[in-house]
C-alpha positions as CSV (number, residue, x, y, z in Angstrom):
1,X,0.0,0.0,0.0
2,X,1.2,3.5,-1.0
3,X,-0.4,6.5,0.7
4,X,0.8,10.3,-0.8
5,X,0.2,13.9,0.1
6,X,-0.1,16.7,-2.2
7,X,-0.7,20.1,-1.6
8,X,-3.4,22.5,-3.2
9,X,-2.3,25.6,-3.6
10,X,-3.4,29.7,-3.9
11,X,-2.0,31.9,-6.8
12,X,-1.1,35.6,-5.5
13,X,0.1,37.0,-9.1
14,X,0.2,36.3,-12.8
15,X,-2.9,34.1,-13.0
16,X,-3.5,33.6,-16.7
17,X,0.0,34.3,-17.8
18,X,0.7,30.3,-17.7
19,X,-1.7,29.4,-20.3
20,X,0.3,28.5,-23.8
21,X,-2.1,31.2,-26.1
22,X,0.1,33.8,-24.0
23,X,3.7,32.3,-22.9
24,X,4.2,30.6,-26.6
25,X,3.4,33.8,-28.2
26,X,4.1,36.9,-25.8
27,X,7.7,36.2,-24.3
28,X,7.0,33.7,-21.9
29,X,4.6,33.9,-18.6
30,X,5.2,34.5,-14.8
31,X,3.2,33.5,-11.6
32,X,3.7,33.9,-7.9
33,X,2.1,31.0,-6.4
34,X,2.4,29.1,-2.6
35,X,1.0,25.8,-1.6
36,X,-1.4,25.2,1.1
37,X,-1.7,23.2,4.2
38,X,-4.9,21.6,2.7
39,X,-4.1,18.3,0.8
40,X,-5.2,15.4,-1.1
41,X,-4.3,12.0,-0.5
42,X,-4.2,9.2,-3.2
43,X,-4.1,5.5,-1.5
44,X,-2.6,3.0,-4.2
45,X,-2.9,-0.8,-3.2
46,X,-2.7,-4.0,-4.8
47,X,-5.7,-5.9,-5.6
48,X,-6.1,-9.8,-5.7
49,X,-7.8,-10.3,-8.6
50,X,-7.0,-8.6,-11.9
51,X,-9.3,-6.0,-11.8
52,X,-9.0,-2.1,-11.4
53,X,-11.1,-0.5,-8.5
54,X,-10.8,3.6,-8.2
55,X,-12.9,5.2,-5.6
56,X,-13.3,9.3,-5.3
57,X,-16.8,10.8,-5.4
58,X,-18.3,7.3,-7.3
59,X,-16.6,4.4,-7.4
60,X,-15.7,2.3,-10.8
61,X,-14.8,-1.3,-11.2
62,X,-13.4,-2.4,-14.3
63,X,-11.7,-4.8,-16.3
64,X,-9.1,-2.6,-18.2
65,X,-7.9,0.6,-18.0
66,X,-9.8,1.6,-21.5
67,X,-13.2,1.2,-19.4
68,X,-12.3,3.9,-16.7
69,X,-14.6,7.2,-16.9
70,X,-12.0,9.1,-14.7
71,X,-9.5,10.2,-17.0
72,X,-6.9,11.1,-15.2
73,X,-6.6,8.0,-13.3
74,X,-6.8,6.3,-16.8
75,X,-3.8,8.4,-18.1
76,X,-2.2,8.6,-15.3
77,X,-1.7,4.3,-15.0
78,X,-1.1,4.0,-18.6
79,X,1.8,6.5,-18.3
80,X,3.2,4.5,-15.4
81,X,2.2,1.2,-17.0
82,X,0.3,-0.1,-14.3
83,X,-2.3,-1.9,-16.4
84,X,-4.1,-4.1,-13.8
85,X,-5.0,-5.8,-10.4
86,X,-4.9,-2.1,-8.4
87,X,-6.9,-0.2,-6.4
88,X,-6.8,3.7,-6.2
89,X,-8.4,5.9,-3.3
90,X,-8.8,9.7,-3.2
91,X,-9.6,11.6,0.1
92,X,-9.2,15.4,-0.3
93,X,-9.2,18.0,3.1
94,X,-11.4,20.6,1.4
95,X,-14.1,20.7,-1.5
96,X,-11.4,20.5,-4.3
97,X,-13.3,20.3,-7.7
98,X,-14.8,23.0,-9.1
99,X,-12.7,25.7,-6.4
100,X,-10.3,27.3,-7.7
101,X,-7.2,25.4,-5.9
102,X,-5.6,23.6,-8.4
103,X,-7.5,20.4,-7.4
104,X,-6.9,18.6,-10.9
105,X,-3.4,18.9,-11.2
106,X,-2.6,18.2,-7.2
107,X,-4.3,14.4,-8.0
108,X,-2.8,14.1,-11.4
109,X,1.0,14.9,-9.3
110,X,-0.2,13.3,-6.6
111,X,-1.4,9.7,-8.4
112,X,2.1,10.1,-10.3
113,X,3.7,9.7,-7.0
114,X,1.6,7.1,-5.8
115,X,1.4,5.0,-9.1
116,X,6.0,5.6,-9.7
117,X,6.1,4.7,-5.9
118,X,4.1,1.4,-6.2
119,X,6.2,0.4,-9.6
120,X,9.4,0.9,-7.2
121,X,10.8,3.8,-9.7
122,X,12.1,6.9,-7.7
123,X,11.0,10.6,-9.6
124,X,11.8,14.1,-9.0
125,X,9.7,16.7,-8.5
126,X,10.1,18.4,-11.9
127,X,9.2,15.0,-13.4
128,X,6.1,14.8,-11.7
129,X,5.0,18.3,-13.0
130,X,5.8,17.9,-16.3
131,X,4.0,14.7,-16.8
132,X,1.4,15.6,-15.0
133,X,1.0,19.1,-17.8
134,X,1.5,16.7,-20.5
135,X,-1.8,14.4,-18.8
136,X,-3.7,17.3,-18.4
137,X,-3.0,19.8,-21.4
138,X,-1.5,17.0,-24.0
139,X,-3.6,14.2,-23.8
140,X,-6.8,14.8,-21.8
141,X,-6.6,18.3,-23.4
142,X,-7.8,20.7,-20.5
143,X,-7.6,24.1,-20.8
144,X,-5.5,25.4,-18.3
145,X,-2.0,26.7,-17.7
146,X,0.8,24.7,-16.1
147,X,1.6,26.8,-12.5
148,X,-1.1,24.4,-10.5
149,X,1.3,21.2,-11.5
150,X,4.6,22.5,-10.7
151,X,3.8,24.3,-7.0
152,X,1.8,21.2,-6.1
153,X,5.3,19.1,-7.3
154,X,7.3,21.4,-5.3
155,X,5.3,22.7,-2.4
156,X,7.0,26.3,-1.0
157,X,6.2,30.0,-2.1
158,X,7.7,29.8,-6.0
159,X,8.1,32.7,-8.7
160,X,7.2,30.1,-11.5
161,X,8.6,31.0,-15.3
162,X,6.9,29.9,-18.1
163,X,9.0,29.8,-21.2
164,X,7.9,30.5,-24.9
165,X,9.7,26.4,-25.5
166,X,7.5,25.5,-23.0
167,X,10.0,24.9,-20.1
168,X,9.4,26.2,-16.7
169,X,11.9,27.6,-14.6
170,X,11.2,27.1,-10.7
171,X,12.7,30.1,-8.3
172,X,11.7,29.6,-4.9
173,X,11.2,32.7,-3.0
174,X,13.5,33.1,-0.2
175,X,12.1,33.3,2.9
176,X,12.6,31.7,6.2
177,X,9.9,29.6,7.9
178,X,8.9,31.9,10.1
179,X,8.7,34.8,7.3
180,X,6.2,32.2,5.5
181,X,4.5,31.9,8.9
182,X,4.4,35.7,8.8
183,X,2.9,36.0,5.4
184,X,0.2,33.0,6.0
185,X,-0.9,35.0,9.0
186,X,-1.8,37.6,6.5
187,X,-4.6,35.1,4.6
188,X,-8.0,34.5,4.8
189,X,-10.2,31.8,2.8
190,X,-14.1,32.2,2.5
191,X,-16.0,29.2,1.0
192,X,-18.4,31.1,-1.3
193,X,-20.5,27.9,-1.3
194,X,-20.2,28.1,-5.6
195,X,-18.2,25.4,-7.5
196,X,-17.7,26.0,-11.5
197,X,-15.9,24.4,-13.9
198,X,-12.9,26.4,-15.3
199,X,-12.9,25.0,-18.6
200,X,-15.4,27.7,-19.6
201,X,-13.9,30.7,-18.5
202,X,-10.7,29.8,-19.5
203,X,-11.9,28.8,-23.1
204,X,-13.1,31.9,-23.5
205,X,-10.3,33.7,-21.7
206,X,-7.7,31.7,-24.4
207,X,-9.9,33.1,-27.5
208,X,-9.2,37.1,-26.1
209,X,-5.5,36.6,-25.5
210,X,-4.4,39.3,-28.3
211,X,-7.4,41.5,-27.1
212,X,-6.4,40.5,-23.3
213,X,-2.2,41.0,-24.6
214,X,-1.4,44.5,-22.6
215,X,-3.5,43.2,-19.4
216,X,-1.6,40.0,-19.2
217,X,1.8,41.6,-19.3
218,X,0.9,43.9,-16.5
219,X,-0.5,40.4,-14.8
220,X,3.0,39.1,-15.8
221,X,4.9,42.1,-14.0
222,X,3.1,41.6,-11.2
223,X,4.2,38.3,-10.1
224,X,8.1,39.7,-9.9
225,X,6.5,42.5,-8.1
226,X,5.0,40.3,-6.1
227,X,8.0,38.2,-5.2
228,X,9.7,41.5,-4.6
229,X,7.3,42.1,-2.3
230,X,7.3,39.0,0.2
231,X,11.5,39.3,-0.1
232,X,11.3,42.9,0.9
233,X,8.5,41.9,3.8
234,X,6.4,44.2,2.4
235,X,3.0,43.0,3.1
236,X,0.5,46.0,2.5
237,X,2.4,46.2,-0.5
238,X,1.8,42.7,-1.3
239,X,-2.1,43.6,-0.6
240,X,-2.3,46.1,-3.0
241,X,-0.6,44.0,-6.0
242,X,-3.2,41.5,-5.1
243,X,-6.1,45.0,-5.2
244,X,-4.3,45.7,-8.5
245,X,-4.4,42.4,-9.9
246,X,-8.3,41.6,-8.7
247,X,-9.0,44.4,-11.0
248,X,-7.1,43.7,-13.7
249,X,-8.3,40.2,-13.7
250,X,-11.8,40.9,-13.8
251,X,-11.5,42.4,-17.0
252,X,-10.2,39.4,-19.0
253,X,-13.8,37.6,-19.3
254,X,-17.1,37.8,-18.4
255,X,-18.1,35.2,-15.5
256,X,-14.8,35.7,-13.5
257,X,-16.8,37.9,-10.7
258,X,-20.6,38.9,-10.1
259,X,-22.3,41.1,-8.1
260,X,-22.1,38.9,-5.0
261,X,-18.3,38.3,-5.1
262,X,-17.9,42.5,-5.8
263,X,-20.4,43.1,-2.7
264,X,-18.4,40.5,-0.6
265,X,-15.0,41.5,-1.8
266,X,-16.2,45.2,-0.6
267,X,-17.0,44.4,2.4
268,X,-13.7,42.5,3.2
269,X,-11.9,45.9,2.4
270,X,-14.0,48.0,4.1
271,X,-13.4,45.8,7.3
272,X,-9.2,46.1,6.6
273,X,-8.2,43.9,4.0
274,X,-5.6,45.4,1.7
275,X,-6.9,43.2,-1.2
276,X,-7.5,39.9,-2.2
277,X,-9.0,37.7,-5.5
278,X,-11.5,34.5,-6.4
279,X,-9.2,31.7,-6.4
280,X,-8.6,29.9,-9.6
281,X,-10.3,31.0,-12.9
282,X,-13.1,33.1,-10.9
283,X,-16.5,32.6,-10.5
284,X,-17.2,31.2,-7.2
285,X,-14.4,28.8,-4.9
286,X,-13.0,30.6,-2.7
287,X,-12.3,35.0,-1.8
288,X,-8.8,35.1,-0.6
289,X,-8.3,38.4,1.3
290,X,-5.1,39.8,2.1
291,X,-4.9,41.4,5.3
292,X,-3.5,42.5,8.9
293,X,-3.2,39.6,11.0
294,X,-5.0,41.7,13.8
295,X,-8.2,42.3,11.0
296,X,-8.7,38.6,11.1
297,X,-11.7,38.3,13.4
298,X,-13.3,41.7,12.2
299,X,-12.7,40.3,8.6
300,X,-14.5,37.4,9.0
301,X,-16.9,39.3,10.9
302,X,-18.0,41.5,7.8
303,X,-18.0,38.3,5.5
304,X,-20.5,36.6,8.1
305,X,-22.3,34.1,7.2
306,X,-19.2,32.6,5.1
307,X,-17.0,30.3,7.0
308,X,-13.3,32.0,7.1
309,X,-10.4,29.0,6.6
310,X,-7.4,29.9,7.8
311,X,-4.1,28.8,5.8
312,X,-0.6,28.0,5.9
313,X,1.8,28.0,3.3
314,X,3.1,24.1,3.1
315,X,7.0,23.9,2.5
316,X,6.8,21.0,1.1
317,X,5.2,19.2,-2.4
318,X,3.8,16.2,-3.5
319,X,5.4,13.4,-0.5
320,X,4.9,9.7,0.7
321,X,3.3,9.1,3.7
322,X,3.6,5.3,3.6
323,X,4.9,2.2,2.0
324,X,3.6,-1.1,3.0
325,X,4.8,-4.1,1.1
């Protein structure tokens, strides 16, 4: 049995940049982008019989991979050639699908792990990322960009290159443990009780690209500004680049906020937060505000009735809890 844990993650700056329409044809894209203490854990086991059982929200049992509805479980074992007798489990610590953390990609790395650990083949963290892009944007032919994979790989606080070749450069942003204590402090999550596909919004985000082309270079700045900002300790300057950013990102597409999020986001501001965004593409998940650590309480108070989740930035990526043999 082979039990891994792997990360979700929050994006601060450069949302959008990672998506190939823009880095292939605009000199490359840029994200600041930190990985969560909430997690999702894939249980791999071997079965008795032949068959392939996978359990997350349903639960399949089938003869061959071929039959398997869940496609990145499907890809995912024929890219680590496990082809039979195996059982797969998937136990996630928040609402993942559908909220803006990067859900998707942190199973596909995740399952990697699992499925390379099981075969008794060691793999980096790069490796996982990359295959995990190429079962998500190659094959299965999501659209999405590639900064989900490669900060649920590598855990940490990254500034996260992506280059016209389609390489990624990883920089992680130096600061100590208690700096990224610090800066976790600063973070709210509210559940806006709305899940939402991202394909959708992203589709449509992909077709204005060369409209979108002067916003998503200022989004692209902004994630070295960003970074700048967390070296430099600068948190209220951190919150307005995330202010900044919230605006410029509603502008990309319809669908990305609505009155409620506005009125909710307002609120939050009013009550001290410097800034914050919608997780993820936009359109419902989760409001990340960026505030204060003594506006916490009265924060959440002027959000009321949403549930605030408080966060810490994980240090670490995709890992193995356990190997029974």
């Amino acid at each position: 049995m082979i039990i891994t844990r792997t990360p979700f993650r929050i994006s601060f700056a450069g949302g959008g940049t990672d998506l190939p329409s823009f880095y292939r044809e605009y000199g490359g894209g840029a994200v600041t982008s930190a990985a969560i203490d909430r997690f999702i854990h894939v249980l791999v086991n071997e079965k008795f019989d032949p068959s392939i059982r996978v359990a997350y929200s349903k639960t399949e049992n089938v003869g061959s991979i071929d039959e398997l509805q869940h496609g990145l479980v499907r890809e995912a074992l024929r890219m680590t050639q496990v082809h039979r007798a195996v059982e797969v489990h998937t136990i996630a610590d928040i609402p993942g699908e559908g909220t803006g953390v990067g859900s998707s990609s942190s199973l596909t790395v995740g399952l990697l792990n699992a499925l390379y650990t099981y075969k008794g083949t060691v793999v980096d963290a790069a490796r996982l990322a990359e295959e995990a892009c190429r079962i998500e944007i190659n094959i299965l032919h999501g659209t999405l960009g590639k900064q989900d994979q490669y900060i649920a790989a590598y855990g940490g606080l990254h500034y996260l290159e992506f280059r016209p070749d389609d390489s990624v450069r990883v920089h992680p942003v130096p600061l100590s443990r208690d700096d990224l204590d610090t800066l976790s402090s600063h973070i709210s999550l509210f559940y806006t009780g709305t899940t939402r596909s991202s394909g959708p919004i992203l589709q449509d985000q992909e077709a204005r690209t060369d409209a979108n082309r002067d916003t998503l270079v200022q989004m692209r700045e902004q994630a070295a500004r960003m970074r700048d900002a967390f070296v430099a300790r600068d948190w209220p300057r951190a919150g307005e680049l995330l202010d900044e950013g919230w605006t410029l990102k509603r502008t990309l597409t319809a669908g990305i906020s609505n009155a409620q999020i506005d009125e909710w986001y307002s609120r939050g501001k009013a009550a001290g937060a410097w800034g914050g965004k919608i997780t993820g593409a936009g359109g419902g998940g989760f409001l990340m505000l960026f505030h204060p650590p003594e506006k916490s309480h009265q924060v959440a108070q002027a959000l009321s009735p949403l549930e605030r989740i408080s966060v810490r930035i994980a240090p670490e990526g995709s890992r193995i809890l356990m190997v029974h043999r």
